[in-house]
C-alpha positions as CSV (number, residue, x, y, z in Angstrom):
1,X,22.5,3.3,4.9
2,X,23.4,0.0,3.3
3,X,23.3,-0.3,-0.3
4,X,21.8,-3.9,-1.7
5,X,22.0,-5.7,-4.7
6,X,18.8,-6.3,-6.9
7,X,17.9,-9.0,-8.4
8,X,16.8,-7.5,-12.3
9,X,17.2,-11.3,-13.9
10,X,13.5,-11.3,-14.4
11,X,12.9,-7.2,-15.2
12,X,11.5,-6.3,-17.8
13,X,13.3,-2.8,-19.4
14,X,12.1,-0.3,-22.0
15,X,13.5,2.4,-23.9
16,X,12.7,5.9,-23.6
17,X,11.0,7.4,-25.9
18,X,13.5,9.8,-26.8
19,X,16.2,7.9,-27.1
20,X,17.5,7.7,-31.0
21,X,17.5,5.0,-33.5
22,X,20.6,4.5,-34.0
23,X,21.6,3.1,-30.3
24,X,23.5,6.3,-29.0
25,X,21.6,8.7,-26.0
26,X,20.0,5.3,-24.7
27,X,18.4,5.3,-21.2
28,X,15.9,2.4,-20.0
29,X,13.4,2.0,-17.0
30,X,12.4,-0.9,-15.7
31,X,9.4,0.5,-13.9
32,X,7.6,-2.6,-12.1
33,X,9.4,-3.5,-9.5
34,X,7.4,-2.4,-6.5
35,X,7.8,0.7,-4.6
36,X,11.4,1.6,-7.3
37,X,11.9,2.7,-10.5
38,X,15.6,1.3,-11.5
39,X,17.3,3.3,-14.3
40,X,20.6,1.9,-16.7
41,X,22.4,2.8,-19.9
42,X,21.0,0.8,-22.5
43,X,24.2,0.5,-24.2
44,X,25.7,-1.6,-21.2
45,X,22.5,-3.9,-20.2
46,X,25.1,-5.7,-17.7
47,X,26.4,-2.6,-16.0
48,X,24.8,-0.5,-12.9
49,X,21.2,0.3,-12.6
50,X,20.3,3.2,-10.7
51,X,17.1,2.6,-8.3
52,X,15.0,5.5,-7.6
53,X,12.2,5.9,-5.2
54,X,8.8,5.4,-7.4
55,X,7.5,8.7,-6.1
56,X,10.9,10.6,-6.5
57,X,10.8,8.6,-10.2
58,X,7.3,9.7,-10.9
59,X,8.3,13.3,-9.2
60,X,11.3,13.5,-11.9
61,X,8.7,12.5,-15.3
62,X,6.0,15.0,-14.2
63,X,8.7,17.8,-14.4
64,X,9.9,16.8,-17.7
C-alpha cells in the first residue's frame, strides 16, 4: 500500500463538539471529501490529517 497526499486546500473543517473553549482537546473533521473522513489537531491546521474510511469513520461515531 502506497500512501498519497491529499489535496485539503479547498476542505472545509469543523470542530467537535466536545472540544473546549478555550483551544486545548481540539480535534476537527473534514467530512465531505467523498468516500473519507480526514481527521487533524486543530491546534496545528498545517500539520498531518489522518484519512479514515467514511464507513470505518461513521463505524467509530455510532460507537461513541
Amino acid at each position: 500500500m502506497r500512501a498519497t497526499r491529499a489535496d485539503l486546500s479547498t476542505a472545509t473543517w469543523r470542530k467537535s463538539s466536545y472540544s473546549n473553549g478555550q483551544g486545548g482537546d481540539c480535534v476537527e473533521v473534514a467530512d465531505h471529501i467523498p468516500g473519507t473522513a480526514m481527521v487533524r489537531d486543530s491546534k496545528n491546521p498545517y500539520g498531518p490529517a489522518l484519512a479514515i474510511p467514511a464507513r470505518a469513520w461513521a463505524e467509530f461515531i455510532a460507537a461513541l
